[in-house]
N, C-alpha and C positions, 0 to 999 in steps of 0.2 A: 761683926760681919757674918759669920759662921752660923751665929743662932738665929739670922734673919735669912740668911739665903737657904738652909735647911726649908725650911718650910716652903717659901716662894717654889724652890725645885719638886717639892714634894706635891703642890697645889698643880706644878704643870704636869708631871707624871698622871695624878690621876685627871686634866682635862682629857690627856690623850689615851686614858684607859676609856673614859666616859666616850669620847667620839666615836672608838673603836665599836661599839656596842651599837647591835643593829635591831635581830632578829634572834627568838629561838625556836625548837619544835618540840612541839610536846606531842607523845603516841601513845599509844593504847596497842596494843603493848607495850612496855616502855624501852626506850634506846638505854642500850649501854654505855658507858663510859666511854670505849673507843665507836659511837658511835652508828652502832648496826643493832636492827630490829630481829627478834627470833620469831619468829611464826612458820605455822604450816601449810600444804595443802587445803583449799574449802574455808578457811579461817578468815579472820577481817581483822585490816591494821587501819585505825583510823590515827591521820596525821593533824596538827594542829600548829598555824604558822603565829605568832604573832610579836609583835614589837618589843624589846627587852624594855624592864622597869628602867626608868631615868637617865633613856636615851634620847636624844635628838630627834627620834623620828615619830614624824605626825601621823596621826592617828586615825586621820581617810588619806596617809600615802598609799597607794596600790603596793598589794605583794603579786610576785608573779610565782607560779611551780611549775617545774621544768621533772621531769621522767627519762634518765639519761640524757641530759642536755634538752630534749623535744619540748617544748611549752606543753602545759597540761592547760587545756581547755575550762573555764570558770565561769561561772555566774556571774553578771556585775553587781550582787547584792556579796558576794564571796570574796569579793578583791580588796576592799579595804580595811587596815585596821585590823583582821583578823581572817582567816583565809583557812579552811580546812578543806581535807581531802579523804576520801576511803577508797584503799582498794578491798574490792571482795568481790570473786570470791578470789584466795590467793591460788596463781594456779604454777604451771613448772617455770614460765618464762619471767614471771615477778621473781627468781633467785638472785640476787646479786643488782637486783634493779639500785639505783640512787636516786631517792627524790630532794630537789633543792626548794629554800624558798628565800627571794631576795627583792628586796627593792626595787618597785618600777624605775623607776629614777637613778638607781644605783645600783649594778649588781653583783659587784664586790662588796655589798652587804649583802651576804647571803649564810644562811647554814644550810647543813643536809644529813641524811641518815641511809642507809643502803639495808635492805630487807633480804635477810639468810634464811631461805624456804628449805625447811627439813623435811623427809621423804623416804617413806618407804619403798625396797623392788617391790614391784607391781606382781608378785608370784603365789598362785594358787590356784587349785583346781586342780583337773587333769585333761591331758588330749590323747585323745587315739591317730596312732600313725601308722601307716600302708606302706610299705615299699616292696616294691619287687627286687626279688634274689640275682646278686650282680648287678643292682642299679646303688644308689651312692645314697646314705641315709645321712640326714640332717636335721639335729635337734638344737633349737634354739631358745633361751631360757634369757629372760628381760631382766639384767642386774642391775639398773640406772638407778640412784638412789643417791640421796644427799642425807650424811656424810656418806661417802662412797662404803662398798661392803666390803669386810676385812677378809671374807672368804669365799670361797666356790667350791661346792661338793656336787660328782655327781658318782650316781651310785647306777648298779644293772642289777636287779630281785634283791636288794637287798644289800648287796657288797661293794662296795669302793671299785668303778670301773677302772681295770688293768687296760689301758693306753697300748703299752707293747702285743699282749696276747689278743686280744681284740682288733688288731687294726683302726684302731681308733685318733683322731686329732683333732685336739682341743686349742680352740682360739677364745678372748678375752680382749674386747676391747674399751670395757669400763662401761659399755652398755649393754650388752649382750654376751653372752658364756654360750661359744658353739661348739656342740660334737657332733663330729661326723666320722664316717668308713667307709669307703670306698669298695665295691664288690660285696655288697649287704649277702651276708649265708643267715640262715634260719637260725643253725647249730651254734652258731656264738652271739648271734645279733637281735634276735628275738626278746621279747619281755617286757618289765615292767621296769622303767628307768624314771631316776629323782633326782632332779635339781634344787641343790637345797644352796640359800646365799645367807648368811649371818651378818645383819648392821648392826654396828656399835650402839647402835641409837633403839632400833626396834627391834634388835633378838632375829631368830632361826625362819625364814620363809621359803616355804616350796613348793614346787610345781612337777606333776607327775606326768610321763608321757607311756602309753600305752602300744607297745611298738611288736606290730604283727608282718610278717616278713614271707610272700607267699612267692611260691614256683611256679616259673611258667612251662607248662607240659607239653612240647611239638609232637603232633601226632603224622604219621605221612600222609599222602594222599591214599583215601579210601575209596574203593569203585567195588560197586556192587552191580555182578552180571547176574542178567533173568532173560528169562526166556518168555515172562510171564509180566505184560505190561501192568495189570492188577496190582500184581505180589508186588513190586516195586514202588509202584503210587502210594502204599502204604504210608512209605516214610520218607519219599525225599520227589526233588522234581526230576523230572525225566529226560536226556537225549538218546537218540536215537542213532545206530552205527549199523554198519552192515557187515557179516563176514563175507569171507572168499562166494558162498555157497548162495549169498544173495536173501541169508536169513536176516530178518532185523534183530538186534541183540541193546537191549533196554539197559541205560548203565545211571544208577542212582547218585546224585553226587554230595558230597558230606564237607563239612567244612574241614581244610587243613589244620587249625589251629583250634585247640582246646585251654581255657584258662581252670585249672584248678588252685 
């Protein structure tokens, strides 16, 4: 009895291995093991659905592909039998995307793969920045990047910015690296400052900002008396006042405020 029911059990193990068998994907780039495609930016993952060798399933069944759960739109020359898809170009929002693909008829047959976009920070170049002295300077420095960056440097002419001596505060919230100070002075806050972010993946990037810090110069109110409506026309426009004595006395008027 043992040497016949051996086998009988082993013939129904594998019908039910065999049923189990639906669909796989083949990609361009190719899935790993536990399932996840690597690609970049600008790149192209072409997907490919089609029916496992020596399954039950027929071969103008419809496949359907779903884009986190969303039905992916197809040709009806596309849906049976064998069913591809490309995304290109790949851009920040395809990261972690999962595409499935499973039977019209049945969609617990299904497999899927989920697309890991790698990515550099976005940093290079430089900027020029203006602030006014006693107004609040803010520098912003784009660290978003997949794998996240292990580092944040920023530097003022050359040196490791001093936070304390500076009045300086530095925020990080995995997308952006912000410094700022409050009551911008020329004497400490002026210069050439570097945002530099290290990923593990793409090495050292940095971005320069050009930070000029000017004073504003209140001048009082300036009046210039003449006696000589001429002499005054020269350089400014003109009202006209009268002393005690009933003389007209010509008074030029200048602007209060001067920006140096």
């Amino acid at each position: 009895m043992k040497l016949t029911f051996r086998p009988l059990l082993f013939h129904l193990l594998l019908c039910c291995v065999t049923l189990t068998l639906g669909v796989h994907i083949h990609s361009d780039p190719e899935v790993s093991s536990d399932g996840v495609i690597q690609t970049e930016l600008k790149k192209t993952v072409s997907l490919l659905c089609l029916p496992d060798s020596g399954s039950d399933t027929q071969a103008d069944e419809e496949l359907v592909w779903l884009r986190n759960g969303a039905v992916v739109s197809l040709k009806e020359e596309n849906r049976k039998g064998r069913s591809s898809v490309c995304v290109t170009p790949i851009i920040h929002d395809d990261n972690g995307a999962t595409f499935t693909c499973h039977l019209g008829g049945n969609a617990t047959v299904s497999a899927s793969v989920t697309l890991n976009v790698t990515y550099q920070p976005q940093l290079c170049g430089s900027e020029d920045i203006i602030v006014e002295e006693e107004a609040v300077l803010v520098l912003r420095c784009d660290i978003w990047a997949n794998p996240a960056v292990s580092s944040v440097l920023w530097s003022l002419n050359g040196s490791e910015v001093d936070l304390i001596a500076g009045g300086f505060t530095l925020a990080n919230d995995g997308f952006t690296s912000q410094l700022s100070a409050n009551g911008a002075k020329k004497s400490l806050h002026a210069g050439t400052y570097q945002c530099t972010a290290n990923s593990p993946v793409y090495g050292e990037h940095s971005k320069y900002y050009q930070v000029t810090v000017t004073v504003l110069q209140v001048v009082s109110d300036l009046l210039v008396f003449s006696t000589s409506p001429n002499e005054a026309m020269k350089t400014s426009p003109l009202s006209t006042e009268c002393n005690r004595l009933g003389i007209p006395i010509y008074i030029a008027q200048y602007s209060i405020l001067d920006y140096i």
